[in-house]
Structure formats: structure tokens, C-alpha cells
N, C-alpha and C positions, 0 to 999 in steps of 0.2 A: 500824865493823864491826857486820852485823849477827845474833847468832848463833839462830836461831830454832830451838827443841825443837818437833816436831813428834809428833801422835799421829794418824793417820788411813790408809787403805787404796788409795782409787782418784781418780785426776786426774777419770775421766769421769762420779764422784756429785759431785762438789764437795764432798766429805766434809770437814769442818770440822779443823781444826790449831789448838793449843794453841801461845800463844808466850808463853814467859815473859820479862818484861822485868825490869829488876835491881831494880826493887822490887818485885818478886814475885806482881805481880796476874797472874791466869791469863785470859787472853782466847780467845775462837774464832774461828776466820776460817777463811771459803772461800779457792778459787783465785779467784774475780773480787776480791774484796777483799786477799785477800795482791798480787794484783798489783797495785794501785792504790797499796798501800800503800809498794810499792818502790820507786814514782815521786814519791807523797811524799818520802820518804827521801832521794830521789836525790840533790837537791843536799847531804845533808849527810854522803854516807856514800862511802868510797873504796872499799871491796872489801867485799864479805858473803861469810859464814862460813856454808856450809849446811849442815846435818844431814842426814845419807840416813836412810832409811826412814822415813817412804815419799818415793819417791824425787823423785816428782813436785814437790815445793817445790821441788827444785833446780829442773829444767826450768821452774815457770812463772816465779824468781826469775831466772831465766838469761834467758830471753824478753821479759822487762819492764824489763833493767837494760842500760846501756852499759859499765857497773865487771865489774872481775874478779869470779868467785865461786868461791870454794874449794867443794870439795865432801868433807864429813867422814864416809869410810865408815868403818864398824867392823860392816857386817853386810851379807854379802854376798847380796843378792836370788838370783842365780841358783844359789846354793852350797847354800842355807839351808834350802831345803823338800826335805819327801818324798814329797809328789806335785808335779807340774809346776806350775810356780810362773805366775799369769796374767799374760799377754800383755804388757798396758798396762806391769805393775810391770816386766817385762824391759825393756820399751823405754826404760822413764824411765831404769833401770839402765842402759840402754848409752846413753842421748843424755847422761846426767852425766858418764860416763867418759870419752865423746868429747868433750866440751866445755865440761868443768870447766878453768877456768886454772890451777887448785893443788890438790894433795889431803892433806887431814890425817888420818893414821893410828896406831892404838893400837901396835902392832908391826912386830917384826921382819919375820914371816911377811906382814905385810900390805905392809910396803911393798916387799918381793921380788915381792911381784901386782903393784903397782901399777907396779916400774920393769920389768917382763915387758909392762906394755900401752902404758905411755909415758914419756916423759923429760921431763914438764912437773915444777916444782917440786913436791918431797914432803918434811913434815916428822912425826917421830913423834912425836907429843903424847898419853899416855892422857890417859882424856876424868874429869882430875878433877875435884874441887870446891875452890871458893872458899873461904879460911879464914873467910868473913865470913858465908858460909852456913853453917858447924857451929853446929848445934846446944847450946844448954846441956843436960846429963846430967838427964835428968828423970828420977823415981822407976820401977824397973824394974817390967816385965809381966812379962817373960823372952819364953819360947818362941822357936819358929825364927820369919822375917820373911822373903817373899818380895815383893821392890817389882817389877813389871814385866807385862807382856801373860799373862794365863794364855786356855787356850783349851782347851773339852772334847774336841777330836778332831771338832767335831760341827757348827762353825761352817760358815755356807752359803759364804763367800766367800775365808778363808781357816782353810785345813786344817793349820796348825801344829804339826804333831807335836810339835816341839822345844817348845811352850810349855803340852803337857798334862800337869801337873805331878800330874793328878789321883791316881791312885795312889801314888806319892814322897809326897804330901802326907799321904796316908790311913795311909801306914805308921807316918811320923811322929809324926800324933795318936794313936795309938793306946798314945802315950807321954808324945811331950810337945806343946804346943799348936803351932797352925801359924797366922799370921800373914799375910793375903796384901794386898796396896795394889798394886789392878791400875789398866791404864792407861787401862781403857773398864769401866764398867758392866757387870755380869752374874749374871745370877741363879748361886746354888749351883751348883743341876745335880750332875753329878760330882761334886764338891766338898765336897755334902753330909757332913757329919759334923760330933756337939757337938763337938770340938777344932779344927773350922780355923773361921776367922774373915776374912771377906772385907768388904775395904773396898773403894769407887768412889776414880777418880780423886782426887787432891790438890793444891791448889798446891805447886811443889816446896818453900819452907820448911818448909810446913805436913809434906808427906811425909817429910822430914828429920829433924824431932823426933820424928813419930808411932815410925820406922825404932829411934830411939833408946831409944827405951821396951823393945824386945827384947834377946834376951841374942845372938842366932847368924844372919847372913843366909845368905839359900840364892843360889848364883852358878853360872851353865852350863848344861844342858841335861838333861832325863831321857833322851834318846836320843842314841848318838854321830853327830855330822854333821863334817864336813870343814871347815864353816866354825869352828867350836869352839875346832877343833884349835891355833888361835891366835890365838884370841879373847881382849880383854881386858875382860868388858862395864861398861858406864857401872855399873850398882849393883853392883860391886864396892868401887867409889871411895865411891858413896854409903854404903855399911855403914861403910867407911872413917871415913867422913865424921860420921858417927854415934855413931861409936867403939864399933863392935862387932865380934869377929871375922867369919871366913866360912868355910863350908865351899863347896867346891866337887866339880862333879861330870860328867864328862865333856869339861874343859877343859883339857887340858895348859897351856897358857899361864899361864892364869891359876891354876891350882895352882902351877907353879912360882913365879908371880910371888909370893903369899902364904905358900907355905912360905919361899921364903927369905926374907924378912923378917918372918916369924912372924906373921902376921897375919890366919891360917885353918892350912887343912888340907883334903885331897885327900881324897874318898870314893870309893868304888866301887858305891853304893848306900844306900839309907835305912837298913840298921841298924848302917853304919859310922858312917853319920851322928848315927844318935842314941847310940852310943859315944861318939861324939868332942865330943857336944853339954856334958857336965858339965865336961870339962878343957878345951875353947875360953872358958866360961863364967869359969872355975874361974882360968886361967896365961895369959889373953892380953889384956893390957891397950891393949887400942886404943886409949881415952882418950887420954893422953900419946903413943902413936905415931902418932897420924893428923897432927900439926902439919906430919910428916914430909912428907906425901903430899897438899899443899895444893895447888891450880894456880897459883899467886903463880909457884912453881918451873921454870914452865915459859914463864911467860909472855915470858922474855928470846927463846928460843929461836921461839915464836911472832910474836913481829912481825919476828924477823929475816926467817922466812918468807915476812910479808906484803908484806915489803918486795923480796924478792924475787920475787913473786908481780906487785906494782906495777911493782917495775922501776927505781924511780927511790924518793925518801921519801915517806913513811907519808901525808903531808899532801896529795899529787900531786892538781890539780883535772882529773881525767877529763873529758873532755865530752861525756855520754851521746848515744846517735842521736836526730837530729831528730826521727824518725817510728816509734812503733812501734805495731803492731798492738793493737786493743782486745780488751778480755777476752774477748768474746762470738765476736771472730773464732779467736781462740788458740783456744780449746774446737772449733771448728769444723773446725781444721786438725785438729788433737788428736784428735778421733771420727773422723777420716778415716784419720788414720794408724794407728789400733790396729783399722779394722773389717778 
């Protein structure tokens, strides 16, 4: 199984993807080289495990392999923006839906989407962490920690409302420090102010302890969007992971999931937040709870999937197509279909 974390925008730039492998080196790779790299793979690999967004890994992994490939949404392209979300990204979105062999999803809400569009195997796995990647408890910074995509409203390509955390962030500082470990490079900008502090990219261990050094992450959305509404997102688990509370905000899901097992608290804005920052700090020991919320937990119930997914057992020697299309031709079809 191959699980690739991706960070990049459009199949038609060949915009570079981050794959981390389990000892934790961060590599780059295009679509000409992630496809090449599938057929490497091929003989030793029975089904891969994709991450959507961006969605295109799936399609060019789906393209270049004969094996099943799951496709792991927890964020819905056409749900998620607020202006019209580009072309290319809808279509990766609906070529994955259509012909993904299995799909792995965070919830309830998600997998009622996914058996409304089809009856291919669906298992509900949140997208935790590994007890082998927590972190040891390093000496605390404090302030809030926000791990993930930030974006001023102002980006040429994409317009992210949902990830302009810039004023939330500003209310913040103007109390208590604000911590950001984004997923691409970028200058301040909006951002500007002595209390927030922005880092580049990280290998995820590395991301992992930096996250642990804070006292409160930030999890959901400064505006409310539909896709939210039952969302459970990855740096959730990560704070988790880090053993730090969370606050949340504009996420029913993920509020409920945290309130009841104590492990945040639901805001309605930055100065509930910075209320709520001294006693998250103060009576919620994540430490000791995060053992709870390891992926070890799930992992029975995911290869039961796989195997479902296969068909037959875990070890089943697939025998890829004779002939498939070279990288330079796929992009070709690829610019054809999305002009």
C-alpha cells in the first residue's frame, strides 16, 4: 500500500507533490515522475491508497497502475470554495469518484455522500496518526498553532476564503501569540503582525514536535462552508498527536468530536477563543489522551477494507496492463480534456 500526502494545485503545471515515506524524508515529484514511479512500484505493491487534494494524484496514479486505488477524500473540491472552483480540479474530482475502486472517509456525513454516488466499497477511517510518530513533550512556547494551507484572499490561482485565517489570526495576537506551519511558502503579507509567526513547509516529524511546543491548535474554517459541516480534518489528529488541546471553529463535526472526549472546545469566533485559550491550556491533558486516538486503532478495520476492495487476500498478485500510455502522452490527453 501506497499512501502518498500530497501538497500541490494543477495536473496541467506539473506542480511538484510532497510524499512522505515512513522514515520521514520529504521528497518532490511531478506527474511525469510520480507516474513512473507507480510502475516502479507495480510489481511490489497490491492496491494504493490516495489522498485527494489535489485530486490529480489520484487520476495520474489511476492511469499508470493495473491495481485498485482507493481514493481518501476528506475535502470536498466542489463543496469547498467560494468562488468557482477551476475546471481541471472538478474534473480530477469527478474522474476519482468515478473511478476510484474503494473510498476512505473521516465520517458519518461523508460516507452518506459517498453511498448517494456509489456502492463501491467505503470504510470510515479518521485520518489519524501513528503512535510512532508522536512526538516527545518538548519544552513549551505556548500560544495558538495553526498547521495547514493559509492564503491571503489574494492568491492568483487559488482563492480560498476558507483558508484566510488572516484577521482570526490578528485578533489573536493582539493577546496571545499565533503560530502558523503552512503548507507552501509565503511571505506575511496579511499576516503581518509582531505576534504571529510563520513558518515554510516541514517534514511531517519534524512538523510534529515543532506543533508540540504550543499550548492550543486552531482546527475548521474562518468562514462557514457546507463542506465543514462534517468535516473531520487531518491536524485535528495532528494536535492530538502532539498532545495539545483544540479549539475549533465553524466545524460541527469536529466540535462535537472534541467536546465529547474532551479534547478542545467549540468557538464561535477569536475572542471566545482567546477565553477559552487559559483553561484548554490549564484542564485538558492531551498528553496521556492522545494514546487513545492513535491509528494502530483502526488499522484492523482497514485492511479488512483492503481486502475487500481486492477481493480476494491482502497478498493477491494483480497483473497490471500490458501497455500503458507514456507520461508525455497522458498530459496530452489531459490538456485536451480540460481546454
Amino acid at each position: 500500500m501506497s499512501h502518498m500526502i500530497a501538497q500541490t494545485h494543477s495536473w496541467n503545471t506539473y506542480s511538484s507533490v510532497h510524499l512522505y515515506n515512513p522514515i520521514g524524508e520529504n521528497n518532490t515529484i511531478d506527474a511525469r515522475q510520480l507516474t513512473n514511479t507507480v510502475r516502479i512500484l507495480e510489481p511490489h505493491v497490491d492496491l494504493y491508497h490516495v489522498h485527494n487534494e489535489p485530486n490529480w494524484i489520484f487520476e495520474v496514479t489511476k492511469r499508470a497502475t493495473g491495481k485498485p486505488v482507493v481514493f481518501d477524500i476528506h475535502d470536498w473540491t466542489s463543496l469547498r470554495r467560494v468562488m468557482e472552483p477551476p475546471a481541471n480540479e472538478i474534473e480530477a474530482e469527478k474522474f476519482a469518484l468515478e473511478h476510484a475502486d474503494g473510498f476512505c472517509v473521516p465520517t458519518n456525513g461523508y460516507y452518506k455522500r459517498i453511498n448517494e454516488l456509489t456502492q463501491k466499497p467505503t470504510v470510515m477511517v479518521p485520518s489519524k496518526v501513528g503512535s510512532w510518530l508522536f512526538p516527545d513533550m518538548p519544552k513549551k512556547v505556548g500560544g495558538f498553532v495553526y498547521a495547514g494551507g493559509l492564503s491571503s484572499g489574494e492568491d492568483s490561482n487559488i482563492n480560498y476564503a476558507y483558508r484566510d485565517w488572516s484577521e482570526f489570526a490578528k485578533e489573536l495576537a493582539e493577546k496571545i501569540p499565533v503560530y502558523c506551519y503552512t503548507a507552501n511558502p509565503m511571505e506575511p503579507g496579511k499576516y503581518k503582525h509582531e505576534n504571529i509567526h510563520i513558518a515554510g513547509p516541514l517534514v511531517y516529524p519534524e512538523m510534529l514536535r515543532s506543533i508540540a511546543q504550543h499550548s492550543v491548535g486552531i482546527v475548521g474554517s474562518p468562514i462557514k462552508l457546507l463542506d465543514f459541516e462534517d468535516s473531520l480534518p487531518n491536524k485535528l489528529f495532528e494536535y492530538i498527536s502532539a498532545g495539545i488541546p483544540v479549539i475549533v471553529l465553524n466545524s460541527p463535526e469536529a466540535k462535537a468530536y472534541v467536546e465529547e472526549r474532551k479534547l478542545g472546545v467549540g468557538v464561535a469566533d477569536a475572542k471566545e477563543a482567546i477565553e477559552a485559550y487559559e483553561m484548554l491550556s490549564r484542564d485538558y491533558d492531551v498528553t496521556k489522551a492522545r494514546w487513545e486516538y492513535a491509528m494502530e486503532a483502526e488499522l484492523p478495520k482497514l485492511t479488512g477494507f483492503y481486502r475487500e476492495v481486492l477481493g480476494q487476500c491482502i497478498n493477491v498478485n494483480v497483473v497490471p496492463p500490458q501497455h500503458q500510455a507514456n507520461p508525455s502522452d497522458q498530459a496530452g490527453q489531459k490538456e485536451a480534456k480540460t481546454e
